[in-house]
C-alpha positions, 0 to 999 in steps of 0.5 A: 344492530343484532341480529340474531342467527342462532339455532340457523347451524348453517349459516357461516361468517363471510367477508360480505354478507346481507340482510334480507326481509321477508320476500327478497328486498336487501335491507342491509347494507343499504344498497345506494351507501355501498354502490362501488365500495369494495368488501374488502372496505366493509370488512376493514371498516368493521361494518359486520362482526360475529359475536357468541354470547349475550355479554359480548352485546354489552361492548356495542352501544345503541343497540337493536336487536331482531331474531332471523326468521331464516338464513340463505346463500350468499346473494353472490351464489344464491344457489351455493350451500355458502349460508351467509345471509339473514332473512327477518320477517317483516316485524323484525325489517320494520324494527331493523329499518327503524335503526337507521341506514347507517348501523353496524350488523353484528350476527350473533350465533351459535 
């Protein structure tokens, strides 16, 4: 899954970050697959990654790719200027819960 970041000059890497539809509900990651896993886990397991240009997308297989409607906080300081998360409209959380539960996230951004 790509999602797309650019043009958001705010929003940061981080060790853990989320994917959020329109109106607060978490899409990624799944909430139930990761109650209990440690981000340091996540991180290891290569579950997020950030790439910067178009060819990078090619290194990735089975890919979907949406456009962040908005990007916020970090859900752990929600009112923290950390900017880590993404926010997809509802067309794009339909097309991103169509991926499956299970996807990799690769934020790419400016």
């Amino acid at each position: 899954m790509v999602v797309d970041v650019r043009g958001f000059p705010t929003f940061q890497r981080a060790q853990s970050s989320f994917v959020f539809a329109q109106g607060g509900g978490q899409l990624w990651p799944d909430a139930a697959l990761i109650q209990g896993v440690s981000s340091q886990l996540v991180q290891e397991g290569s579950l997020q990654t950030y790439i910067t240009s178009e060819g990078q997308i090619g290194d990735f297989k089975n890919v979907t790719r949406v456009k962040a409607q908005a990007v916020q906080a970090t859900k752990f300081a929600p009112s923290s200027n950390y900017i880590t998360d993404a926010v997809l409209s509802a067309p794009a959380a339909a097309q991103f819960r169509s991926a499956g539960k299970a996807c990799r996230v690769v934020y790419f951004k400016d």
